[in-house]
C-alpha positions as CSV (number, residue, x, y, z in Angstrom):
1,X,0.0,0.0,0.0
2,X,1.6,3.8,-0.8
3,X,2.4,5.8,1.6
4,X,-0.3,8.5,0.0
5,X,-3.3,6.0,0.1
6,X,-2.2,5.4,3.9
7,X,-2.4,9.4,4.9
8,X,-5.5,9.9,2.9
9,X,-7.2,6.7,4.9
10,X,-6.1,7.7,7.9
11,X,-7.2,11.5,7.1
12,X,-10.6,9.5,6.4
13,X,-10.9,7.8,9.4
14,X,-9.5,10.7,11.7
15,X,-12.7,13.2,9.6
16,X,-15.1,10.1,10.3
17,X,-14.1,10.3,14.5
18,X,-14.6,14.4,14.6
19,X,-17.8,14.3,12.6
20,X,-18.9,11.2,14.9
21,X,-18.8,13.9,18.0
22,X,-22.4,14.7,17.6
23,X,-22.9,17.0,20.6
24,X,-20.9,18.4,23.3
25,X,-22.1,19.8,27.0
26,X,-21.7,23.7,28.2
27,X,-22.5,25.2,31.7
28,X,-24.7,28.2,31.2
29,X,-25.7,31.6,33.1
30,X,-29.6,32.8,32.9
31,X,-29.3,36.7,31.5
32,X,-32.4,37.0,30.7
33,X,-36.0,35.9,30.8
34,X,-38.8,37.2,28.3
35,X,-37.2,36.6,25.6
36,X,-34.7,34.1,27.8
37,X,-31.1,34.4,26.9
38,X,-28.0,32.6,28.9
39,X,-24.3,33.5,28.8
40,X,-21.7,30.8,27.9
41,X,-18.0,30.7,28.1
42,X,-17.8,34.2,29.7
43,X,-19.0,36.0,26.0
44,X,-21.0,34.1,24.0
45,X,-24.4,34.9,24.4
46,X,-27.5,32.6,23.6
47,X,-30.7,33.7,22.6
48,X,-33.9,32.2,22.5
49,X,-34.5,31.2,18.6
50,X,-31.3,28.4,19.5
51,X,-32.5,27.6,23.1
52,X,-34.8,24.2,23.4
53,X,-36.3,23.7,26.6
54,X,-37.1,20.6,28.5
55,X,-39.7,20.4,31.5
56,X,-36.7,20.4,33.6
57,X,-36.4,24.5,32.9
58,X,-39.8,25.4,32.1
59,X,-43.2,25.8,33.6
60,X,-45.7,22.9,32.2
61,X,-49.1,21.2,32.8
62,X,-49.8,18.0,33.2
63,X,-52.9,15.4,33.5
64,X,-52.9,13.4,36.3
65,X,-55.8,11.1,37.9
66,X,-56.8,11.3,41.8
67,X,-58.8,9.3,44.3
68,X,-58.8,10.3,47.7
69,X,-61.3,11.9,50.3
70,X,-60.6,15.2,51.5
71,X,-60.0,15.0,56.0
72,X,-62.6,16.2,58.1
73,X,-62.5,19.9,58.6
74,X,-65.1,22.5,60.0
75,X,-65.6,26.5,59.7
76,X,-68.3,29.1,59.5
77,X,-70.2,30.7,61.6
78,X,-71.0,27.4,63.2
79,X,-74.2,26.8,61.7
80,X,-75.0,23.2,60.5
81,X,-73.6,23.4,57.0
82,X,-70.6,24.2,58.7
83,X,-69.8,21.1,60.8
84,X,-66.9,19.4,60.0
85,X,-67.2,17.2,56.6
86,X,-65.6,15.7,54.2
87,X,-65.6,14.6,50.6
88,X,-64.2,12.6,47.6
89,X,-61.9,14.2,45.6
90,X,-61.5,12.1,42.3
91,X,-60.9,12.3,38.3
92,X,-58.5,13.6,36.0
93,X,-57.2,16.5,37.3
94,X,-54.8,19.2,35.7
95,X,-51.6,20.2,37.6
96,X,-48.8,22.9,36.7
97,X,-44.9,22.8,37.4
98,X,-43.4,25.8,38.0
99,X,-39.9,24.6,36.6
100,X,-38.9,28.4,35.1
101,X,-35.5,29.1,35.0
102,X,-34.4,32.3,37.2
103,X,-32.1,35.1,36.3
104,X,-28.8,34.0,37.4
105,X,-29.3,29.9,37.8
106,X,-26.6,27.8,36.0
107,X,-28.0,25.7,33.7
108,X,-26.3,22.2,31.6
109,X,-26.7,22.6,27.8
110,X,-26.4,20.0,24.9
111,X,-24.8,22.2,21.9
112,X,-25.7,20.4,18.4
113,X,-22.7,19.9,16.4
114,X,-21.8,21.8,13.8
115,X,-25.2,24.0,15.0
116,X,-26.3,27.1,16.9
117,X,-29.0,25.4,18.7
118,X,-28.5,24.2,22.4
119,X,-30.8,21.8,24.4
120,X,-31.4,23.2,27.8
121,X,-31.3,20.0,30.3
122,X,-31.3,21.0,33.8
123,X,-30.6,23.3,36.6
124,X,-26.5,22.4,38.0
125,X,-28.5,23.5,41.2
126,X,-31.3,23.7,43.2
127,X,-34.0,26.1,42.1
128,X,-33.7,29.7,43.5
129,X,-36.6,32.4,44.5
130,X,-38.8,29.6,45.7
131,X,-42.3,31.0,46.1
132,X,-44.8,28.3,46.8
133,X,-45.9,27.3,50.1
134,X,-42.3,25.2,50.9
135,X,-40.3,27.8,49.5
């Protein structure tokens, strides 16, 4: 085999490896909400038209089904339909997550190769500016 078939397979092979890296991660800052934007390597700043966002870093609804009775509880002026009760609480019910990202939260990124476009996956920490009755 020449030594020029050789360098050209081997040219091959080494194009084949680097176009085989179909993605790569990168640790983001939130800039931005409405229109969302996040920072990445210190300049390089992402706007929303390349940002995808999973249910890990955005508010969505879901469906869920219930079956349960509520516990006794009482109130009112203490007439009768004011006694303590309780009652079945059941069917397909719809449910939000608050998941929204919050100025300043890092965020993990899948960047398409050879693309602008960025998948974001998750928080690298715990939400911030909890407001619900936990928070």
């Amino acid at each position: 085999m020449s030594t020029q078939l050789l360098q050209t397979m081997q040219q091959l092979i080494q194009q084949s490896i680097i176009a085989g890296n179909l993605a790569d991660y990168v640790i983001g800052i939130v800039e931005t909400l409405s229109p969302i934007s996040i920072r990445i390597e210190q300049k390089d700043i992402i706007t929303e038209e390349f940002l995808m966002l999973t249910d890990s870093v955005r508010d969505y609804d879901v469906d869920i089904e219930v079956l349960h009775t509520t516990e006794n509880a009482a109130g009112g002026s203490g007439d009768a339909q004011y006694e303590s009760h309780n009652h079945g609480y059941k069917g397909r019910k719809k449910v939000r997550f608050y998941n929204g990202l919050k100025v300043g939260e890092s965020v993990i990124m899948l960047r398409q190769a050879g693309g602008q476009e960025f998948c974001v996956l998750s928080r690298v920490f715990n939400h911030t500016g909890l407001t619900g009755q936990w928070g």
